[in-house]
C-alpha positions in Angstrom: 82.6 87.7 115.2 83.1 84.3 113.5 86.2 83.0 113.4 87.3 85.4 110.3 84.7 87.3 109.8 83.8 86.3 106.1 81.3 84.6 106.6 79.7 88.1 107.9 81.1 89.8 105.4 83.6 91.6 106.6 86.5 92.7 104.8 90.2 90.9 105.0 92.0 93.6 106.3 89.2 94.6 108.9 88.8 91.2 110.1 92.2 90.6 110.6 92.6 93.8 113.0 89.8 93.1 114.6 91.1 89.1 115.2 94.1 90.9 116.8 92.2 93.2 118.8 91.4 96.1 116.6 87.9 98.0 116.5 85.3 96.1 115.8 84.3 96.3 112.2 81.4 97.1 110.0 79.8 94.5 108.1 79.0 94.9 104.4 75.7 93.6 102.9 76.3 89.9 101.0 75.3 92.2 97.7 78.2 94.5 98.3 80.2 91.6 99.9 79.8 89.6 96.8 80.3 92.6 94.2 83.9 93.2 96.4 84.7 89.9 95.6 83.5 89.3 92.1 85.0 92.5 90.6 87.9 92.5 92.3 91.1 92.8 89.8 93.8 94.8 91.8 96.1 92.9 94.3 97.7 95.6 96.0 97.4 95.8 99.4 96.5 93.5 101.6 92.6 93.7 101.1 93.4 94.1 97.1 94.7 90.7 97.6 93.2 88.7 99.6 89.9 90.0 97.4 91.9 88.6 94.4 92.6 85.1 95.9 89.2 85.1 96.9 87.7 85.6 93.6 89.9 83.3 92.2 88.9 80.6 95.1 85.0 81.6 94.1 85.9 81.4 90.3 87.8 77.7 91.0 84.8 76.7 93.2 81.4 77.4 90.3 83.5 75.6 87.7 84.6 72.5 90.0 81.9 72.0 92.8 82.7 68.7 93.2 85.9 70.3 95.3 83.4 72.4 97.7 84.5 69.6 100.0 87.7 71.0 100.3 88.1 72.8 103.2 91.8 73.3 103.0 94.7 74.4 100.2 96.9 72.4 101.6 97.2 68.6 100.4 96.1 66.2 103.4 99.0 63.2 103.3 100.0 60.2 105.6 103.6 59.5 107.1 104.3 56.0 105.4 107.3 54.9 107.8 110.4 55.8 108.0 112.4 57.1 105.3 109.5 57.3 103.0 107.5 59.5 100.9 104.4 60.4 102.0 101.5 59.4 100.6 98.8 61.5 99.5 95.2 61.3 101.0 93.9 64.5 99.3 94.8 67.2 97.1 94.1 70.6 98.7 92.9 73.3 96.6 95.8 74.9 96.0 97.1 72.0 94.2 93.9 71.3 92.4 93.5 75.3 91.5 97.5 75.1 90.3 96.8 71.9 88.4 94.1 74.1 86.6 96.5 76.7 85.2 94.9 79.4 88.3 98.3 81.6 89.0 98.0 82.2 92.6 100.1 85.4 94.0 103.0 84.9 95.7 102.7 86.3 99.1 100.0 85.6 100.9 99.4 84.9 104.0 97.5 82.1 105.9 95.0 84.6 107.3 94.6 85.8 103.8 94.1 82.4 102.4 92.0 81.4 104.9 89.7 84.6 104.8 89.7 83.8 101.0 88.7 80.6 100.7 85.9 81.4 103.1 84.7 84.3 101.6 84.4 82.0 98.2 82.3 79.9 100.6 79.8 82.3 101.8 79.3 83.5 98.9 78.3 79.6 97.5 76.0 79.6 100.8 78.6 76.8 102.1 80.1 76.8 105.9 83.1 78.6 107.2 86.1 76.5 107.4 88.9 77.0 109.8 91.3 79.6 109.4 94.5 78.0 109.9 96.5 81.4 110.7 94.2 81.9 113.8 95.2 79.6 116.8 92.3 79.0 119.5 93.4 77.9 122.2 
């Protein structure tokens, strides 16, 4: 399994067991994958919504592919000395997809963002990112 499993589309909740030593899961087909993702509208559960975040990661992405360079939410800054603010190198998508109005739930966690923001990718035919709630050591 990749490092998430999105870009085989699998879903968040199965990948994540299977990251932690579950069973290993059954991949969907990148129609259903995408039709998962696409219609999802319900945010309950953990699959519910990291399928939201997704979608709205996918949505974000095919109006503003000039961000598909992006690989992370969070904003890349540099220290500048002591005692000072930081200054900001890049705005992560989070930011950017706050910035545009995109209400984001509250509550997610980094293996759920991560597993979004690369399911919006396969779906675009773009590269995995890393997953930054999975440590490889």
């Amino acid at each position: 399994m990749s490092q998430d499993g999105a870009d085989l589309n699998i879903p968040a909740e199965a990948a994540m067991k299977a990251v932690i030593g579950g069973e290993k899961p059954t991949p969907m087909t990148d129609a259903e994958f995408e039709a998962m993702i696409r219609n999802a509208s319900d945010a309950s559960g953990y699959s519910g919504a990291a399928n939201v975040f997704a979608r709205q990661v996918l949505e974000f992405l095919e109006a503003h592919p000039e961000y598909l360079d992006r690989g992370s939410m969070d904003d890349v800054e540099y220290p500048n000395g002591f005692d000072q603010p930081a200054v900001m190198k890049q705005k992560g998508l989070y930011t950017l997809m706050k910035e545009a109005g995109v209400q984001i739930e509250d509550g997610l966690s980094g293996f759920m963002v991560g597993w979004g923001v690369n399911a919006a990718r396969h779906i675009l035919k773009q590269k995995p990112v890393a997953n930054p709630a999975i440590l490889e050591l």
